[in-house]
N, C-alpha and C positions, 0 to 999 in steps of 0.2 A: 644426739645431733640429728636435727630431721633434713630432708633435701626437700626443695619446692618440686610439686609437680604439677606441670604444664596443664590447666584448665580445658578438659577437650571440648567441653561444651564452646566458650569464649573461643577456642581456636576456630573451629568448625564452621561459628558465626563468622570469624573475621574473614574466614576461606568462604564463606558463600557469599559476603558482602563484595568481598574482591570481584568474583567474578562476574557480580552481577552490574558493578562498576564498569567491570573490562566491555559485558554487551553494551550498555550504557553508550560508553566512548568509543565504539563500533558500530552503535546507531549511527551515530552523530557524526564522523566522521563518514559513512556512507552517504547520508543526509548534505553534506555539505558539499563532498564530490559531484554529486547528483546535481546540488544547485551551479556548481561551479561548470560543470558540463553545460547547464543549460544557457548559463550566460556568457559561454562561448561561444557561443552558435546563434546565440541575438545579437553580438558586438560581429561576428562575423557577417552575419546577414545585413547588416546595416541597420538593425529594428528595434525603437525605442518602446517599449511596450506603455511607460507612462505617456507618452505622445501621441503614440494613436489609439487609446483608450479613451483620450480627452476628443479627438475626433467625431465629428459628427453620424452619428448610426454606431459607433463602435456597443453600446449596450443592446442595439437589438441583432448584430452580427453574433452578442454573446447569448442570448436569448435562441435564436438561432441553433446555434453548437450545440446550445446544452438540448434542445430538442430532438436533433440530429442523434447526439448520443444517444439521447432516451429512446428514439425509436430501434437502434442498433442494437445499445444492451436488451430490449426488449425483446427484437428479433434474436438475438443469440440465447436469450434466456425459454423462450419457444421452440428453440428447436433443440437445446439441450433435453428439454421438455417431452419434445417428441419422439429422440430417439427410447424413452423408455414405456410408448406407447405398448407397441407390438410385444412386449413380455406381459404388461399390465392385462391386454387382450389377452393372450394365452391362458392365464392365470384367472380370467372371470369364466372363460368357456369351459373351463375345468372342474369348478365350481356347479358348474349346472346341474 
């Protein structure tokens, strides 16, 4: 009489499918908070976003932003930039 033994490969899979389910459903559920905070704070604000999108200049206010960002992540990427001048210096003068 033989006994079954438990497939550890197939368990193994079903334990890393699991948990790869559980981040899954931990995105999403982050995801969803996230949205659910931001449309508290536009119903509280009084702000209909489809309403004043449809508003007159609302595409060049977003044209706008998005330049503003890009000049901001620009500048922050420059000076992240810069702080690793002064080693890069050190390190050609060494070189000589």
């Amino acid at each position: 009489m033989t006994t079954a033994t438990p497939d550890t490969a197939h368990d193994s899979r079903l334990t890393a499918l699991e948990a790869e389910h559980a981040e899954e459903l931990a995105r999403a559920h982050a995801a969803l908070a996230a949205a659910q905070d931001r449309l508290y704070w536009l119903d509280r604000w009084g702000l209909d976003l489809n309403a004043l999108m449809r508003r007159r200049g609302a595409s060049e206010l977003r044209m706008a932003l998005r330049a503003l960002r890009f000049v901001a992540h620009t500048g922050l990427r420059a000076k992240a930039g810069a702080a690793h001048v002064p080693g890069r210096v050190r390190r050609a003068r060494k070189r000589r």
